[in-house]
C-alpha positions as CSV (number, residue, x, y, z in Angstrom):
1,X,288.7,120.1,99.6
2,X,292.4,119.4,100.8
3,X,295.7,120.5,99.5
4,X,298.5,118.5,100.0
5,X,301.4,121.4,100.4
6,X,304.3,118.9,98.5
7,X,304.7,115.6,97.0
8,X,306.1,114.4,100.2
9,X,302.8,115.4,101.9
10,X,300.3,113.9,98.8
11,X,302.3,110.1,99.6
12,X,301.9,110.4,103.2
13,X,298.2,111.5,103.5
14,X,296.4,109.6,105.5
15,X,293.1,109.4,107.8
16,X,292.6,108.5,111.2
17,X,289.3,107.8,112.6
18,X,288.6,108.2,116.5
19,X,284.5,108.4,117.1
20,X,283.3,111.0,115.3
21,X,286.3,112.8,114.5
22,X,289.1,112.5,111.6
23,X,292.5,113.4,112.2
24,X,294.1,114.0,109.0
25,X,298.1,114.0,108.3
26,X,300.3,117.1,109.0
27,X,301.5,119.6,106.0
28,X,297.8,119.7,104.4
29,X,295.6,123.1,104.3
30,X,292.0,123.0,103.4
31,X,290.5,124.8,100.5
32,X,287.3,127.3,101.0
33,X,284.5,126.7,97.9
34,X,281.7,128.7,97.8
35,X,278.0,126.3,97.4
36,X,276.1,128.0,94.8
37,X,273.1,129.6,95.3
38,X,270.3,127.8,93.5
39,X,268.2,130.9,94.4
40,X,270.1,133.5,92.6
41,X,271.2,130.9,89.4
42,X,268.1,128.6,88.5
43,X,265.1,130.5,90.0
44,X,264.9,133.4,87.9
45,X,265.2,131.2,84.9
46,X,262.3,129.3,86.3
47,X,260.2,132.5,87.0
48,X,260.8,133.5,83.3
49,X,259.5,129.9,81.6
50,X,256.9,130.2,84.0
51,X,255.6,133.7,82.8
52,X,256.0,133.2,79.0
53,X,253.8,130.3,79.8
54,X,251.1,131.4,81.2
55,X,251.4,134.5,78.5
56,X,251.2,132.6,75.5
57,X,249.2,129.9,76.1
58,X,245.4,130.0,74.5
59,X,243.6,131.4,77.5
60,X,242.9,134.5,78.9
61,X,246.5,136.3,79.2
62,X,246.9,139.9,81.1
63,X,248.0,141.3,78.7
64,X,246.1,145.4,78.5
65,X,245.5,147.6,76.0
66,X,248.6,149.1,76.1
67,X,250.8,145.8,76.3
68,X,250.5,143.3,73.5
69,X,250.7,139.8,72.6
70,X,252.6,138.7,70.2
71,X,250.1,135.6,70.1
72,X,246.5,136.7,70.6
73,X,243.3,134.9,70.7
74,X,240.1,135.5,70.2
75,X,239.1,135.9,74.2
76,X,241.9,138.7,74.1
77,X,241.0,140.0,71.8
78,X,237.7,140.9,73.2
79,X,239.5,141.5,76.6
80,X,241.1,144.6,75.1
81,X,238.2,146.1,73.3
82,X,236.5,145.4,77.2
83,X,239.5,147.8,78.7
84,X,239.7,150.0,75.8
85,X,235.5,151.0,75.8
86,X,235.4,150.0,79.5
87,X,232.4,152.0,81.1
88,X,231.9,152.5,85.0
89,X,228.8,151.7,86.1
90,X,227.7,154.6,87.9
91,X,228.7,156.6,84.8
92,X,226.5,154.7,82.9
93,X,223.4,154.9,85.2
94,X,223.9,158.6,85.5
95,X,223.9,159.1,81.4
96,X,220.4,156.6,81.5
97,X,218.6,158.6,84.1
98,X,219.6,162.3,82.5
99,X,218.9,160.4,79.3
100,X,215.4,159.1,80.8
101,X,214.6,162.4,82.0
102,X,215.2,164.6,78.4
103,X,212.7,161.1,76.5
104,X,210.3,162.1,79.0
105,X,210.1,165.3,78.8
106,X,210.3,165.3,75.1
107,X,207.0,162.8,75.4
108,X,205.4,165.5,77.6
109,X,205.4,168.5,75.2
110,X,204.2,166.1,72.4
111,X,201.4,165.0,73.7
112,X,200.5,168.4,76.3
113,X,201.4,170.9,73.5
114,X,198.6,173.4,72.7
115,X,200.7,175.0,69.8
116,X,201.0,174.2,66.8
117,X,203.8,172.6,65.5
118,X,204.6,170.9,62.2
119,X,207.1,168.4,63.3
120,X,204.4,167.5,66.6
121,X,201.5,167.4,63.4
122,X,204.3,165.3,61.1
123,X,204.5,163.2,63.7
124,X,201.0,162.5,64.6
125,X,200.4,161.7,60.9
126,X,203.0,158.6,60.7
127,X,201.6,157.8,63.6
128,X,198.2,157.4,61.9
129,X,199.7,156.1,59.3
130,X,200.7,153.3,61.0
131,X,197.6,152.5,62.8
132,X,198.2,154.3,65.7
133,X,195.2,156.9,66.4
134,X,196.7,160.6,67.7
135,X,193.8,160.0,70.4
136,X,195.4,157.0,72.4
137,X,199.0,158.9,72.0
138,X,197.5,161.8,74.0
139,X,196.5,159.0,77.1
140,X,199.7,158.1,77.6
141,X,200.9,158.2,80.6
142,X,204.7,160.1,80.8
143,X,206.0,158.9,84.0
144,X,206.4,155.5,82.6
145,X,208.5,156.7,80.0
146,X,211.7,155.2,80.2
147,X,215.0,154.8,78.2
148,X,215.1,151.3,76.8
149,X,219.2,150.2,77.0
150,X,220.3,149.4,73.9
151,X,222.7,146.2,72.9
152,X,226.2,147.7,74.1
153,X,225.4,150.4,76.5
154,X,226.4,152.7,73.7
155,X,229.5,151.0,72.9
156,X,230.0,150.3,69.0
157,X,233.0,147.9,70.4
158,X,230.6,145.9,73.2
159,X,227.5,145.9,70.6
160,X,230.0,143.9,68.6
161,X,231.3,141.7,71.1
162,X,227.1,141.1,72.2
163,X,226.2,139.8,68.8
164,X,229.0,137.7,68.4
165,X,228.2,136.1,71.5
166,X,224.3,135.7,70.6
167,X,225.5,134.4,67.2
168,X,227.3,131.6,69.0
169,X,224.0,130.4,70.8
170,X,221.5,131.4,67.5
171,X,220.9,128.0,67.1
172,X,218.3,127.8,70.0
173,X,216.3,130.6,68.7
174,X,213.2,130.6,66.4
175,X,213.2,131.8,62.6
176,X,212.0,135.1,63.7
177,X,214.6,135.2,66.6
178,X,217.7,134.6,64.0
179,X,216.2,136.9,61.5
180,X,216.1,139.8,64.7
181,X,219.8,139.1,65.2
182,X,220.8,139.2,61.5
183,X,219.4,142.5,60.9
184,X,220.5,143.8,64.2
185,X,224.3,142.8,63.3
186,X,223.4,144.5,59.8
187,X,222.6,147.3,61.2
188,X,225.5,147.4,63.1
189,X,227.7,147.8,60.3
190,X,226.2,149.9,57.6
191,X,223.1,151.4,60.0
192,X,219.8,151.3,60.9
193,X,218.6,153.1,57.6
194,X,220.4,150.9,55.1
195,X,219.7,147.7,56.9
196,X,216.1,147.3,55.0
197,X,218.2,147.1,52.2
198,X,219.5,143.7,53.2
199,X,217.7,141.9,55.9
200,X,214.0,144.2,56.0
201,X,212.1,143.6,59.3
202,X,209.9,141.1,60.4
203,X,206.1,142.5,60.7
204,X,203.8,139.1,60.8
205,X,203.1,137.5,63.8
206,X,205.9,135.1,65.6
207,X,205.2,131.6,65.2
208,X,206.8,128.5,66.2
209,X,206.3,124.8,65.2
210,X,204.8,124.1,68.8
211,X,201.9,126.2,67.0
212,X,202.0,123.3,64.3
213,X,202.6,120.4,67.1
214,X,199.5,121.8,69.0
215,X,197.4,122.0,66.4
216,X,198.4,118.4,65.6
217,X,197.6,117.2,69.1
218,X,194.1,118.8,69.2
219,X,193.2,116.5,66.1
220,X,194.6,113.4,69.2
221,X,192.1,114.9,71.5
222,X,189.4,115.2,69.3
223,X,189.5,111.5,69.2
224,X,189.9,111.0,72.8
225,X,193.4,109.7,72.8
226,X,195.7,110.5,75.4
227,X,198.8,112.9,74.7
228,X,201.9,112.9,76.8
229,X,203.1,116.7,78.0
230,X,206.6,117.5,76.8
231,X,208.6,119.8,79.9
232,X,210.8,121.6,76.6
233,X,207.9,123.1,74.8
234,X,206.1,126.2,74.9
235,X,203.8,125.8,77.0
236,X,202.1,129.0,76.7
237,X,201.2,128.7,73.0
238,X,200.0,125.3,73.5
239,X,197.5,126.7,76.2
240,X,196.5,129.2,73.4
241,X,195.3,126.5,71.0
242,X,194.2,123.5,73.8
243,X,191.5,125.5,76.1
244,X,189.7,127.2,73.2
245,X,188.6,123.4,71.8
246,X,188.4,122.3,75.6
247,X,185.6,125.4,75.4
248,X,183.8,124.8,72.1
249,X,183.1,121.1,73.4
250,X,181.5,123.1,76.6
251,X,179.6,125.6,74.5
252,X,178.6,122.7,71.9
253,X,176.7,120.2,74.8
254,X,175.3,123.4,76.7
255,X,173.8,124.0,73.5
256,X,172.2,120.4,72.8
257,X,174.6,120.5,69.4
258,X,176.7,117.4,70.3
259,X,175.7,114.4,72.2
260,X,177.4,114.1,75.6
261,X,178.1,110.6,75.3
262,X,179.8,111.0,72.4
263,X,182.0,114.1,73.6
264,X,183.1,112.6,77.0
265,X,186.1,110.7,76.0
266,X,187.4,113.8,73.8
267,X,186.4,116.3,77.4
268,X,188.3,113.7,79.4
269,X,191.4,113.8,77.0
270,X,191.2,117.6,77.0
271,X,190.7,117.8,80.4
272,X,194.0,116.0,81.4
273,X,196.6,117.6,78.5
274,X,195.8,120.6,79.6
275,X,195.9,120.3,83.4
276,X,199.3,118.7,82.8
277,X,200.7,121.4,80.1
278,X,199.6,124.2,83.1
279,X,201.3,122.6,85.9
280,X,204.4,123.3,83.7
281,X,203.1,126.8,82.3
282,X,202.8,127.8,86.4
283,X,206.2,128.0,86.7
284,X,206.9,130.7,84.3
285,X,205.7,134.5,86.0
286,X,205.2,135.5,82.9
287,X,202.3,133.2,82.0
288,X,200.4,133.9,85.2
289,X,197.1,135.3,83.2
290,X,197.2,132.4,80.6
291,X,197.0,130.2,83.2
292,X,194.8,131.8,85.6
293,X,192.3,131.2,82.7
294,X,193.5,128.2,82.3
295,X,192.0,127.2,85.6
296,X,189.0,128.8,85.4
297,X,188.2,126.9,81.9
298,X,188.9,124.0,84.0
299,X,186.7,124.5,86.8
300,X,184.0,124.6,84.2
301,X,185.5,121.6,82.3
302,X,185.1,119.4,85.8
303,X,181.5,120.2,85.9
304,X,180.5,119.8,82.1
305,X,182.1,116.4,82.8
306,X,180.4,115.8,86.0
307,X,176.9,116.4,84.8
308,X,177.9,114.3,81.5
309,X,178.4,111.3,83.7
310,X,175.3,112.3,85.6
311,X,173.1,112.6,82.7
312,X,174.9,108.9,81.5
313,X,173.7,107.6,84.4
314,X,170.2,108.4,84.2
315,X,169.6,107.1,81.4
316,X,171.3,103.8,82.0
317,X,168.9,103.5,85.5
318,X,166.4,104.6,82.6
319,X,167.1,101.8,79.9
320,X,167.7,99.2,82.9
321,X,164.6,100.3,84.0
322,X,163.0,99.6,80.5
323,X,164.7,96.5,80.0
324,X,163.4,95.0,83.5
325,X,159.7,96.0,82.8
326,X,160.1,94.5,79.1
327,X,162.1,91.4,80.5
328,X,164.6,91.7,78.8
329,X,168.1,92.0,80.3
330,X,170.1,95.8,80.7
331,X,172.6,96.5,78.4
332,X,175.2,98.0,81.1
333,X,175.3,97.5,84.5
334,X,174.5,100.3,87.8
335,X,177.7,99.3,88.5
336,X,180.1,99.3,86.3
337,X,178.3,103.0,85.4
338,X,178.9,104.2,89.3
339,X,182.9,102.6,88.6
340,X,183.3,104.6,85.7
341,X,182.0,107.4,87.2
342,X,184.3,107.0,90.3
343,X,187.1,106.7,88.4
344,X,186.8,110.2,86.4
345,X,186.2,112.0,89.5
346,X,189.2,111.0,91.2
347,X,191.6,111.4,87.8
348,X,189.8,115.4,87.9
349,X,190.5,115.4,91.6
350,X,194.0,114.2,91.2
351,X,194.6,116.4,88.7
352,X,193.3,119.2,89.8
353,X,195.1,118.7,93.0
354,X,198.5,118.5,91.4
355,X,197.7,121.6,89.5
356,X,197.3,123.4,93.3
357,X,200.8,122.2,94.6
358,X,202.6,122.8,91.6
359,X,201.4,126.4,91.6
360,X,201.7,126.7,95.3
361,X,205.2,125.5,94.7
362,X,206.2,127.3,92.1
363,X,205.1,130.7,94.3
364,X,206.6,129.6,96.9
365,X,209.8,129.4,94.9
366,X,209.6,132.9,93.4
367,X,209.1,134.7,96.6
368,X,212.0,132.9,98.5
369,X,214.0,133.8,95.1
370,X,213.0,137.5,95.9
371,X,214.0,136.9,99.6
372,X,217.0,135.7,98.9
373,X,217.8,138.8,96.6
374,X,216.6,141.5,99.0
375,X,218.4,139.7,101.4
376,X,222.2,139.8,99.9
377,X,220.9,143.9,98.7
378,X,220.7,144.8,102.4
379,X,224.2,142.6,103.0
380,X,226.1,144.4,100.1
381,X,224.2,147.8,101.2
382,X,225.6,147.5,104.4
């Protein structure tokens, strides 16, 4: 800024320009002003906004226990019971293995006591009671008994916060499944003694509607149609229900009770569902023994079906011979027998081969899985 020093000096001011330089008219001062700091003025009202933002907006805040909100959510909620019940996990593997130790050795004196006891006697007799015979107790074996972790880890607060979050996704669980989770959020609240009251547990066997859907499907096969394999259903149940048909058509031609010609188509249909529904079974471990069996039935499906088509044939070459010596013409072919024929073999050679890679595969996949894992273990171990 510049300051003329009197009137005089305000009419006469005047500028002169040479190059890069101003030369300015005599009896004028210039005027020092301060440029504000933006850092110092605007910033820190910036930063502020910027917190109370990200405080208060419906997300996950950090916020503690022991600073609140004034606008909470249900996510903080839960984040400050977390904090406030917040177990480490070394603390909690340590009370689980002293905890293990004391079930075992409360196992061992019940069933290796020689004394008698009434409360060892009581409990042999609810036992008993409940179909369990005081003779199988006594074989158990007390090194695998092991402290089951409950919902929570202990904590009334995280047992909560677990239920809420299965209740979320109950919708993709069975009747049974629902009915588990109700009582167990029953129990919860007023306790495992008073939850018969309201919601009384579940003791008949767990069904599904794939139970009702397989059934329904078996009534396809009986007829020999085909039926497509779905990848969502349960697999295993529908292995429970297929293979024991697939064997009473086996057991019913060994026998001479149904007529092989008759059975084939229904064998064939059978034979296909259910090497399709195992391919997909293989890929869950725990279903290893269903379909090991599953297999096995198979093997002996392929050559019930094989000697079908054998015993077909011999007595087409036995009616063509007939029909030759009476001169009369044959009813079907050699051939178009020895093309049927063909064509079964390679479907059950197909099939059974897809059934091999898939399993293969599926082994494959696991072991890598437990490769990778050992892997990163040794990593974060060292």
């Amino acid at each position: 800024m510049i300051q003329p020093e009197n009137q005089r000096s305000l009419d006469e001011l005047s500028f002169t320009f040479y190059g890069a330089y101003a030369v300015m008219s005599p009896n004028v001062r210039i005027v020092e002003k301060a440029i504000p700091n933006l850092g110092t003025a605007v910033q820190p009202a910036l930063q502020d906004l910027t917190q109370q933002l990200s405080l208060n907006t419906d997300t996950m805040s950090p916020y503690g226990p022991n600073q609140t909100s004034p606008y909470k959510n249900q996510m903080q909620v839960v984040a400050d019971m977390d904090v406030a019940t917040r177990i480490s996990g070394s603390t909690l593997n340590l009370f689980y293995s002293s905890w293990t130790r004391l079930m075992r050795e409360m196992v061992r004196r019940v069933i290796q006591s020689k004394r008698p006891d009434a409360a060892i006697k009581d409990f042999f007799d609810r036992c008993e009671k409940r179909g369990i015979d005081k003779e199988f107790i006594k074989k158990l074996d007390v090194a695998q008994t092991k402290a089951v972790r409950s919902i929570g880890n202990g904590s009334q607060a995280n047992r909560l916060v677990s239920l809420r979050e299965l209740q979320g996704i109950s919708g993709q669980f069975d009747d049974i499944g629902r009915r588990n989770l109700t009582r167990d959020i029953v129990s919860t609240r007023v306790g495992h003694d008073l939850a018969d009251r309201y919601v009384p547990a579940q003791e008949s066997e767990r069904q599904s509607v794939d139970t009702k859907i397989a059934y329904l499907e078996n009534q396809q096969l009986q007829q020999g149609q085909p039926v497509p394999v779905v990848s969502s259903e349960l697999h295993g149940q529908h292995l429970q229900l297929h293979v024991p048909l697939l064997q009473q058509f086996m057991q019913s031609i060994n026998e001479g009770q149904a007529d092989p010609q008759q059975v084939l188509p229904a064998l064939q249909a059978l034979y296909q569902h259910i090497s399709e529904t195992a391919q997909y079974a293989a890929g869950d471990p725990a279903l290893e023994p269903v379909v090991a069996n599953t297999r096995q039935v198979l093997q002996y499906a392929e050559e019930a079906i094989n000697n079908t088509m054998k015993a077909l044939e011999k007595i087409q070459r036995e009616q063509q011979q007939i029909s030759e010596d009476g001169g009369g013409q044959p009813q079907t072919s050699e051939v178009d027998m020895k093309l049927q024929k063909a064509q079964v073999d390679m479907q059950i050679t197909q099939q059974k081969a897809e059934l091999e890679m898939a399993i293969k595969q599926k082994k494959f996949d696991q072991e890598q899985t437990i490769r990778d894992a050992e892997a990163a273990l040794k990593f974060r171990e060292q």
